[in-house]
C-alpha positions in Angstrom: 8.0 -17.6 14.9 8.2 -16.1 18.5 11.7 -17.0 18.8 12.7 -15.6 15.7 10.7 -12.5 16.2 12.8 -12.0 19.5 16.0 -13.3 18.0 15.7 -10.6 15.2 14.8 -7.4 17.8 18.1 -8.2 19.7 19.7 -7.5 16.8 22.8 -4.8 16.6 22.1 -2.1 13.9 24.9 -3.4 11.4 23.0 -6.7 11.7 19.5 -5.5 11.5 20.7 -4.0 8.4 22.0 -7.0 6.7 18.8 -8.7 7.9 17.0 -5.9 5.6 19.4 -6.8 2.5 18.9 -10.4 3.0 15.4 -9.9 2.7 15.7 -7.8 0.2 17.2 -10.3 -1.7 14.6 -12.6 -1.8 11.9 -10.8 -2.6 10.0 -9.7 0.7 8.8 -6.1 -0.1 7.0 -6.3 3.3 7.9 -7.8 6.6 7.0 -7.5 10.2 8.3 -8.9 13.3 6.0 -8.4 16.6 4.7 -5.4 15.4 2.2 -3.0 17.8 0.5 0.0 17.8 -0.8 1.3 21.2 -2.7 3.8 22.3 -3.3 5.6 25.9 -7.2 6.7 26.0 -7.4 7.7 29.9 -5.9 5.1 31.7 -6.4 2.7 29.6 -4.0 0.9 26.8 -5.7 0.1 23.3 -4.0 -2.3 21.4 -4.6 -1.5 17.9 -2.5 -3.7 16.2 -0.8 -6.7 18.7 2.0 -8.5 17.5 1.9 -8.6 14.0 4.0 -10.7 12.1 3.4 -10.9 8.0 5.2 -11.1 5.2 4.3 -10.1 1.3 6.7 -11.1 -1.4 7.2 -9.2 -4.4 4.5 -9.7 -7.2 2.2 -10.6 -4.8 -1.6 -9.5 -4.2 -2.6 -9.5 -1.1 -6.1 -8.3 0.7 -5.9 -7.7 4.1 -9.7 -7.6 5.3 -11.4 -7.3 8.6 -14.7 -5.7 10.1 -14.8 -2.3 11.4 -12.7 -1.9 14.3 -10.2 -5.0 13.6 -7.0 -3.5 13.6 -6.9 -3.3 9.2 -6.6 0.4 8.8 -4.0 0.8 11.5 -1.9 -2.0 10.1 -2.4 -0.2 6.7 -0.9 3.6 8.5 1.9 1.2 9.6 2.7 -0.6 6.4 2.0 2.7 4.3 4.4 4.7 6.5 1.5 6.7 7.7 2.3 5.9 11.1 5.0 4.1 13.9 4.8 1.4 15.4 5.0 1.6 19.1 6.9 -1.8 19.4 8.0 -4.2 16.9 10.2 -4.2 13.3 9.2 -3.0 10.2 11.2 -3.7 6.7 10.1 -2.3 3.7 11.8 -3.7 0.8 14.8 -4.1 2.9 14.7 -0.7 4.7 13.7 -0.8 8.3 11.1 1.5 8.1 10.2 1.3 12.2 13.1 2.9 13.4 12.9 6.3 11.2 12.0 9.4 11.7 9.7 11.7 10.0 12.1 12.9 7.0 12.9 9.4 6.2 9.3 8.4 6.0 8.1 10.8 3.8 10.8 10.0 1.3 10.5 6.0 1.8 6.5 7.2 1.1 6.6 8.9 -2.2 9.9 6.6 -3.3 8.7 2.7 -2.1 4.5 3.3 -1.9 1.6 4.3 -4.5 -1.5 5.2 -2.5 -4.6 4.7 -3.4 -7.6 6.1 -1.5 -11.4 5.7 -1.5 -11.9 9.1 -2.3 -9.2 9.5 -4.8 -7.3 12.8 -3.3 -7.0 14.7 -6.4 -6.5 18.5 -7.1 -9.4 20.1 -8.2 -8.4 22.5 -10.2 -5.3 20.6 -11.6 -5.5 18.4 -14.8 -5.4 14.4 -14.9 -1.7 14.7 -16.2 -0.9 17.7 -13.6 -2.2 15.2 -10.9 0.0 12.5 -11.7 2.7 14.4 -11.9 3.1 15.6 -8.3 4.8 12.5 -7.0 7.6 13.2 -9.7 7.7 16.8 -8.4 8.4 16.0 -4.8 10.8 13.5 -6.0 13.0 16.2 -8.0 12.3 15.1 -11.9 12.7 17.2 -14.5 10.1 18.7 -16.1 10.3 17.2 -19.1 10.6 13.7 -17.3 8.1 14.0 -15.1 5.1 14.9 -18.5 6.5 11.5 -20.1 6.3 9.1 -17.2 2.7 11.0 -16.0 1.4 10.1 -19.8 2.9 6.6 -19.8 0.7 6.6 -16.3 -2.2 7.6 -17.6 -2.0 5.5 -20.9 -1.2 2.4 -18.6 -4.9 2.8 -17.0 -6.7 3.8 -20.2 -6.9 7.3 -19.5 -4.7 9.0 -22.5 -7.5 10.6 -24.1 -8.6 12.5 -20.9 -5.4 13.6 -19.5 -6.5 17.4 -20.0 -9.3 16.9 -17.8 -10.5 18.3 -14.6 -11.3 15.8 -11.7 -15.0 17.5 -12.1 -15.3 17.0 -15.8 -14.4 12.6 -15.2 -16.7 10.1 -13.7 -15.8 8.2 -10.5 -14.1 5.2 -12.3 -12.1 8.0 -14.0 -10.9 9.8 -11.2 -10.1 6.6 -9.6 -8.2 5.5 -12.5 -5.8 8.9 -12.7 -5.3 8.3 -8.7 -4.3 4.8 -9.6 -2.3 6.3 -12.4 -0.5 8.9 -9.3 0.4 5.7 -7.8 2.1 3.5 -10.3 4.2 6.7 -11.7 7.0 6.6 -9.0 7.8 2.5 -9.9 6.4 2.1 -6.6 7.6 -1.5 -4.2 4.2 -1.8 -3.4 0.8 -0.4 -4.3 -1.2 0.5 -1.4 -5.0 0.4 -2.0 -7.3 1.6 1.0 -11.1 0.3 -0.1 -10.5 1.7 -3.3 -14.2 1.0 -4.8 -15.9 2.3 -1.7 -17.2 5.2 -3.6 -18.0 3.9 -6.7 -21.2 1.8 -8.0 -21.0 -2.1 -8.6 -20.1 -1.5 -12.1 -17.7 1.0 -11.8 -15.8 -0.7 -8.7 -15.7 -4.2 -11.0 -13.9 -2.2 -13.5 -11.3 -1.2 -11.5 -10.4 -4.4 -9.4 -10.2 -6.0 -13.5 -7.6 -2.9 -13.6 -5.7 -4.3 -10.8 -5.8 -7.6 -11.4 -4.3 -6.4 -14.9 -1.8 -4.4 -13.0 -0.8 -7.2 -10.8 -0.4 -9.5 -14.1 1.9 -6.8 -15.3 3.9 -7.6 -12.4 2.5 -5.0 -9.5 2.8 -6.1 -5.9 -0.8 -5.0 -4.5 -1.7 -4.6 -1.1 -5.5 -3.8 -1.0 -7.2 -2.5 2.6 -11.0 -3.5 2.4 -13.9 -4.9 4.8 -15.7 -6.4 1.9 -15.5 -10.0 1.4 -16.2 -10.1 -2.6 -13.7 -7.1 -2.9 -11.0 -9.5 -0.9 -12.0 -12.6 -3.2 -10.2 -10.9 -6.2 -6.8 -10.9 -4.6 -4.3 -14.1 -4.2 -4.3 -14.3 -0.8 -6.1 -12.5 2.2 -4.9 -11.8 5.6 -7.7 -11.8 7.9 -7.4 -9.2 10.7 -8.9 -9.7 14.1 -8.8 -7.5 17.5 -5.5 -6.4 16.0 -4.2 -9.7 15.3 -3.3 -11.6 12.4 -6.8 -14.0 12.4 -6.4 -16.0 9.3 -4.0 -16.3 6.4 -5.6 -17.7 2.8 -4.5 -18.3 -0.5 -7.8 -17.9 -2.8 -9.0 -19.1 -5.4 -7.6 -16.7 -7.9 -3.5 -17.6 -7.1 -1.8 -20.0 -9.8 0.2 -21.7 -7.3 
């Protein structure tokens, strides 16, 4: 892998891009090659994220889990767009998301990524539908548009009935099922989920990893951020992240393969 990783950063750009489109091609929304984040505390380096190299195909859900610390939420600010690396290659769905700058990220965000948080990010004083919208508004839909998709959204997470509603008049499942619909209502590569039942009770947070696994059935590539090992179970395969580093790769359980 080292050789390859090295092989493919000595790349010119016309062949970096046809590395993109070839693996865009077959179906890897997500590849890394070498990839680091660093960062200068003093006189000191911290290596947040050291030489990364993954790779998530389309239709895929995948947990990437480690303690507090690890390296996971960087890697997610990398994959997500968030953030840059500060060495390394990053293609997302065949764009190499590492070498652009900020204009280009914010597009590749709202056009290639649905974000899901832990504390769901919604406008207060905006309706479920109006919430859902907003992706759709930044991307330049019509208005008309943009009210059909955000109810197909809605309906797609069992929310229909409720799509008039303040954030402050739905319970936690709720709210976390109209961010979830925000997400899937740009066709989104990937859908990024960052411990997405950390503030909801048992109950609640089984309801909505049965949503995603129902999302990922529908064909959903899922990409979900956690430090919880029975939240990571319900994926297909976890990536186990360690003092920045890629510790373990599993297939569970759950995968039909």
């Amino acid at each position: 892998m080292a050789s390859l990783d090295t092989a493919i950063q000595e790349l010119n750009p016309k062949q970096l891009e046809a590395r993109g489109e070839q693996l865009r091609q077959e179906g890897i929304v997500i590849r890394t090659y070498d990839l680091w984040k660093t960062y200068i505390m003093g006189d000191q380096e911290i290596h947040a994220v050291s030489g990364v190299d993954i790779e998530i195909r389309r239709g895929e859900y995948v947990a990437i889990m480690g303690p507090s610390g690890s390296g996971k939420s960087t890697l997610m600010n990398l994959i997500g767009c968030l953030d840059t690396p500060t060495k390394g290659l990053y293609y997302l769905n065949g764009k190499l998301a590492s070498e652009m700058e900020d204009d280009e990220l914010a597009r590749i965000r709202n056009k290639e990524i649905g974000f899901v948080f832990q504390t769901f990010n919604l406008l207060a004083r905006a309706s479920a539908l109006h919430n859902v919208e907003l992706p759709l508004i930044y991307a330049g839909i019509s208005s008309q548009e943009r009210l059909e998709r955000a109810r197909r959204a809605l309906s797609s997470v069992d929310l229909e009935q409720r799509m008039h509603h303040k954030p402050n008049e739905l319970s936690g499942g709720q709210r976390q099922r109209v961010a979830i619909a925000r997400a899937l209502v740009n066709h989104p590569s990937i859908l990024l989920a960052d411990e997405p039942t950390g503030a909801l009770d048992t109950k609640t947070g089984n309801e909505i990893m049965l949503l995603f696994e129902r999302l990922h059935e529908e064909g959903n590539t899922i990409v979900l951020v956690t430090h919880e090992p029975d939240i990571a179970s319900q994926a297909h395969r976890i990536i186990h992240i360690r003092d920045g580093k890629v510790d373990q790769d599993e297939i569970t359980s759950r995968s039909k393969n």
